[in-house]
BATIRO-487364 format. One record per residue (C-alpha): chain; y, z, x. Coordinates in nm, 4 decimals. Each point is the difference from the previous one (the first is absolute). Layout:
BEGIN
('A', (Y, Z, X)) ...
// end
This chain:
BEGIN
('A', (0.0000, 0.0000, 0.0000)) ('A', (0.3699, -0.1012, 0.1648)) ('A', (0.2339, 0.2714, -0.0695)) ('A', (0.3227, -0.1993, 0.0624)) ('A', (0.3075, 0.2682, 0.0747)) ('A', (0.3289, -0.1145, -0.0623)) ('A', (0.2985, 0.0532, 0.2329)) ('A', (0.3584, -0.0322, 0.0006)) ('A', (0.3662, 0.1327, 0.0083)) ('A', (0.1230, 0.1498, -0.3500)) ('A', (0.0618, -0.2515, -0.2767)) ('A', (-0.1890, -0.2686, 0.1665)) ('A', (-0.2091, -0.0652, -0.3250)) ('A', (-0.3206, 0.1588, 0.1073)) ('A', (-0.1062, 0.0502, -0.3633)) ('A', (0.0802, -0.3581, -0.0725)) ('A', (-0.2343, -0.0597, 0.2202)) ('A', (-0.2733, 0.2427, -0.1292)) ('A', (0.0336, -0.2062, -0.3504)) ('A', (-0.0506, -0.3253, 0.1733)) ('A', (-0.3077, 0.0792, 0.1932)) ('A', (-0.1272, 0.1643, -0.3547)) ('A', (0.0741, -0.3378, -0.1642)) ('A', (-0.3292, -0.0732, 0.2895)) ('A', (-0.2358, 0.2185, -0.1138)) ('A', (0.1172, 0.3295, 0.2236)) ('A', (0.0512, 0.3078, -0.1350)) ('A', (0.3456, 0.2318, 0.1203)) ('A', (-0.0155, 0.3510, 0.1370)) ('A', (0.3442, 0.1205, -0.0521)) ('A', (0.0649, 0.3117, 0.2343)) ('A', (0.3469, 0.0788, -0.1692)) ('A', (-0.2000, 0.0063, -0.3666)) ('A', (-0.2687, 0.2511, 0.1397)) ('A', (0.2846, 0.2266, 0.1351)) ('A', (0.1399, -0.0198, -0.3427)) ('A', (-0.3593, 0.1593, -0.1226)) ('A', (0.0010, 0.2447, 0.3007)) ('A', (0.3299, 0.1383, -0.0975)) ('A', (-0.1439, 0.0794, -0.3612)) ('A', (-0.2318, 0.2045, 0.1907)) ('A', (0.0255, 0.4184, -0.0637)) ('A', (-0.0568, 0.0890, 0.3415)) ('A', (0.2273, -0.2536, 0.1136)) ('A', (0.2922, 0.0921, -0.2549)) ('A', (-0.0673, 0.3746, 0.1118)) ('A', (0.0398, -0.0971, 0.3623)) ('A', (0.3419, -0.1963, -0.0895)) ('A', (0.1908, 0.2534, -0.2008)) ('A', (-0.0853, 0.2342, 0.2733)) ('A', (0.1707, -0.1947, 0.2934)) ('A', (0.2528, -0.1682, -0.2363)) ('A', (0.1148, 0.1831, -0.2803)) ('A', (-0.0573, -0.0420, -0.3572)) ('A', (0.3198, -0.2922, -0.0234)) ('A', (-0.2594, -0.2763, 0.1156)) ('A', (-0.1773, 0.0051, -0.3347)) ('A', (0.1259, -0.1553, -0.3204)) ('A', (-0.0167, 0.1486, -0.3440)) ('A', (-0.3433, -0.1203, -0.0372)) ('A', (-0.0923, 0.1979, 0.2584)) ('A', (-0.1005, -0.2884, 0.2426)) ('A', (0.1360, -0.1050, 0.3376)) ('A', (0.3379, -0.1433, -0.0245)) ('A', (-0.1013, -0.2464, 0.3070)) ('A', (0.3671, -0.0696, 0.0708)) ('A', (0.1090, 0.3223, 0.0538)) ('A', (-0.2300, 0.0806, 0.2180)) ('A', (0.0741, -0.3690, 0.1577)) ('A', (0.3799, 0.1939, 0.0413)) ('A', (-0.1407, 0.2875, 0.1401)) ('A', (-0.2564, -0.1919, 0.2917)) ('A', (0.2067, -0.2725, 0.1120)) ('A', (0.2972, 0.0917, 0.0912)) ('A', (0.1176, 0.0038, 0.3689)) ('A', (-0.0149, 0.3569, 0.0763)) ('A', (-0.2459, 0.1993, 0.1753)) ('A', (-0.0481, 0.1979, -0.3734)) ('A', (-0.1225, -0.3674, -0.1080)) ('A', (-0.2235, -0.0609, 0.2539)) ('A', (-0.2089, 0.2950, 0.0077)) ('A', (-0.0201, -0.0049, -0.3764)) ('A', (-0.1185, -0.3993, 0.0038)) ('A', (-0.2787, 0.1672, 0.2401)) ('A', (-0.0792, 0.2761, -0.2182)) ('A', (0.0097, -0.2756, -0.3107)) ('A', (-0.2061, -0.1989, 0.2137)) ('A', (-0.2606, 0.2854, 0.0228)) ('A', (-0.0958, 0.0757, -0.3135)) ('A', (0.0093, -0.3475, -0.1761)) ('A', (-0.2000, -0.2111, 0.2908)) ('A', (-0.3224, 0.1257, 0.0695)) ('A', (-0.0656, -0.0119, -0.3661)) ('A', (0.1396, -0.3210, -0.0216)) ('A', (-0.2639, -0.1550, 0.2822)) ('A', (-0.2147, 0.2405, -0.1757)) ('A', (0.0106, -0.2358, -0.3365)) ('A', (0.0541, -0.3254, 0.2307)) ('A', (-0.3492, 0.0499, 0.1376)) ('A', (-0.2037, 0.0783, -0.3211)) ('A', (0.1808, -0.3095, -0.1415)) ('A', (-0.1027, -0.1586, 0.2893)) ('A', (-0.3266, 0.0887, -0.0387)) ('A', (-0.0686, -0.0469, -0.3697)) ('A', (0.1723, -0.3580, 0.0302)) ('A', (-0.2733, -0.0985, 0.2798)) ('A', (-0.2856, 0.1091, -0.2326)) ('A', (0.1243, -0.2406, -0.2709)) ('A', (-0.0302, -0.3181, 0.2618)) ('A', (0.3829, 0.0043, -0.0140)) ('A', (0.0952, -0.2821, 0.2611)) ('A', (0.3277, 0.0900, 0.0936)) ('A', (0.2417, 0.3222, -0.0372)) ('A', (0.3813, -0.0133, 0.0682)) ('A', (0.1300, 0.3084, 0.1020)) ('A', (0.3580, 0.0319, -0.0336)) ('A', (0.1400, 0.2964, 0.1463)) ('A', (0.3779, 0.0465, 0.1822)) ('A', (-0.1184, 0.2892, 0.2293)) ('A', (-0.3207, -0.1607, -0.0055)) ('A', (0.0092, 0.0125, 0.4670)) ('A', (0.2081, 0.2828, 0.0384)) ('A', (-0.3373, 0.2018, -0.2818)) ('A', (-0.2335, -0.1641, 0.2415)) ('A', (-0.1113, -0.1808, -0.3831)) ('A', (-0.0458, -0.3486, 0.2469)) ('A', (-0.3140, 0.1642, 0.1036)) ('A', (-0.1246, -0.1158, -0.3298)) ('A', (0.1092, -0.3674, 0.0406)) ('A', (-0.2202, -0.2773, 0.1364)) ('A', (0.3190, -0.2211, 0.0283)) ('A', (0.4210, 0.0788, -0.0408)) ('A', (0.2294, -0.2719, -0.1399)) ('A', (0.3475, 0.0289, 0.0799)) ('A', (0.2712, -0.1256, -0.2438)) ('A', (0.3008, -0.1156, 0.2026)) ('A', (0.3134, -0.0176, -0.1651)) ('A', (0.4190, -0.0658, 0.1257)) ('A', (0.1471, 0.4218, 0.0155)) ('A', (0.2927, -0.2007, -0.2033)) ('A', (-0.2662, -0.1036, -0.2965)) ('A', (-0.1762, 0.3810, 0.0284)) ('A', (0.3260, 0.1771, -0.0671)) ('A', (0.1081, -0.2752, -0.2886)) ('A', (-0.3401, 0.1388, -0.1479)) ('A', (0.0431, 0.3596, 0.0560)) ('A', (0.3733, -0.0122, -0.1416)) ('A', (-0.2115, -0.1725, -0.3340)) ('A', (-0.1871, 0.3262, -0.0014)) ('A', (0.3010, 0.1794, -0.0201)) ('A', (-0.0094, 0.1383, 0.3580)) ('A', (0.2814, -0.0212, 0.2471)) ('A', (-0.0418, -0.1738, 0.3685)) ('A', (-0.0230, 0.3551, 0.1448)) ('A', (-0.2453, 0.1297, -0.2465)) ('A', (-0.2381, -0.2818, 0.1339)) ('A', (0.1153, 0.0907, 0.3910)) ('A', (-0.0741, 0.3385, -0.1403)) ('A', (-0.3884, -0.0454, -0.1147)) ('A', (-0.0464, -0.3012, 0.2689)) ('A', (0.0977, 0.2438, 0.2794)) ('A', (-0.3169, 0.2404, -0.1113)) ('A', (-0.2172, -0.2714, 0.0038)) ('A', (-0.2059, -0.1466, 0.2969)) ('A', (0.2624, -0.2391, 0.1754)) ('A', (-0.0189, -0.3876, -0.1150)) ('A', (-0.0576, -0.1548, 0.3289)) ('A', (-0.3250, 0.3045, 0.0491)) ('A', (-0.1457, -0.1513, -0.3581)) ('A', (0.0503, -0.3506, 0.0928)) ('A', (-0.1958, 0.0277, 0.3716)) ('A', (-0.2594, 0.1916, -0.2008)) ('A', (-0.0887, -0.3400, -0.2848)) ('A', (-0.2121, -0.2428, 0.0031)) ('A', (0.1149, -0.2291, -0.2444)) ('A', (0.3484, -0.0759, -0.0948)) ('A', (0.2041, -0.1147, -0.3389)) ('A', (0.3539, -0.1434, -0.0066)) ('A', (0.1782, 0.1769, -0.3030)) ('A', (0.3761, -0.1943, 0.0118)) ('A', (-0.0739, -0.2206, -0.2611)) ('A', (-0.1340, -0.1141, -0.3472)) ('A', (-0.3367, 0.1816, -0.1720)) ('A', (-0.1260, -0.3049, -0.0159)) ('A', (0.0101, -0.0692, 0.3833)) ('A', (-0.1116, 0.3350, 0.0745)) ('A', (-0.2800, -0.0298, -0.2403)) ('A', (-0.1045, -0.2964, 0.1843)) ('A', (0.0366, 0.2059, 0.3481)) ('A', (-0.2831, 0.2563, -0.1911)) ('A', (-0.2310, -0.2637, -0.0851)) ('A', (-0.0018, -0.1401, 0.3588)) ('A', (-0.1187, 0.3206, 0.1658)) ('A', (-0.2321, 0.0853, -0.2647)) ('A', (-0.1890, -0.3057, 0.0609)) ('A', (0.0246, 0.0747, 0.3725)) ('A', (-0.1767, 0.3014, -0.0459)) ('A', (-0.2775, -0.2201, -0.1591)) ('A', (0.0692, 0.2055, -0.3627)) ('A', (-0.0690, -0.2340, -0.2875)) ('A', (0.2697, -0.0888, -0.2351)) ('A', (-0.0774, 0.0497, -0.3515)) 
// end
């Protein structure tokens, strides 16, 4: 079974991607969703409003996950050792699920898994991958994105910054995707190296 990671900066359409190599038959791993499940977990919630505070959870009761994207990445020393803390908890439960997804997927004869995961180097998560595709895109188109998600330039410097470094990511692919232009071309782009990896097209 190919379990196909996806790399890139912030904004540089990773999930895009995801859907497209779905459209072929694979089925997505989404890191960010399983943290979203992790976070709903007692323990976990226990372990946040302890080092926190109770202001990171919403009437609900949940995880409000932008205030406690406030609290971790900002660019004091505060920040940083609560992005570790964060960091922690939530991933060792995350590669915990990542695995017996992994796992369960294989038994079904599953032919290929993407795995799309921003921290997936910097959690070691590449350890699952048999190959990494990197999505290259222009800084100028990321930021154009990110500002469409309502974030400002130095909210994305912000998150980027606590990520593994670009240039690390891109020496660490295998395969590569050019991201500047239509759906249509980069749909084309997806097709290409899924045929290169001798994965049949549906």
């Amino acid at each position: 079974m190919e379990v196909i990671g996806l790399a890139g900066g912030i904004a540089s359409g990773k999930s895009t991607v995801a859907m497209l190599f779905e459209e072929l038959g694979a089925v997505s791993l989404n890191a960010d969703q399983i943290g979203h499940e992790v976070l709903r977990e007692p323990a976990v919630q226990e372990s946040l409003r302890n080092e926190f505070g109770p202001t990171i959870f919403d009437a609900a009761g949940e995880v409000d996950r932008s205030a406690v994207a406030r609290m971790v990445f900002g660019p004091d020393e505060g920040s940083q050792r609560r992005l570790l803390f964060l960091e922690s908890i939530t991933h060792p439960r995350i590669s915990e699920r990542l695995s017996e997804h992994l796992v369960r997927l294989r038994r079904t004869g599953c032919k290929a898994v993407i795995l799309d995961a921003a921290v997936m180097f910097k959690a070691g998560w590449d350890r699952f991958c048999t190959r990494i595709v990197f999505v290259r895109v222009l800084h100028a188109v990321r930021v154009a994105r990110a500002k469409s998600r309502g974030w400002t330039p130095a909210e994305l410097d912000a998150r980027e910054n606590r990520q593994t470094p670009l240039v690390e990511k891109e020496r660490k692919a295998t395969d590569f995707l050019e991201n500047d232009s239509s759906l249509e071309e980069l749909r084309q782009q997806v097709y290409k190296l899924w045929n290169s990896w001798g994965l049949q097209v549906p």
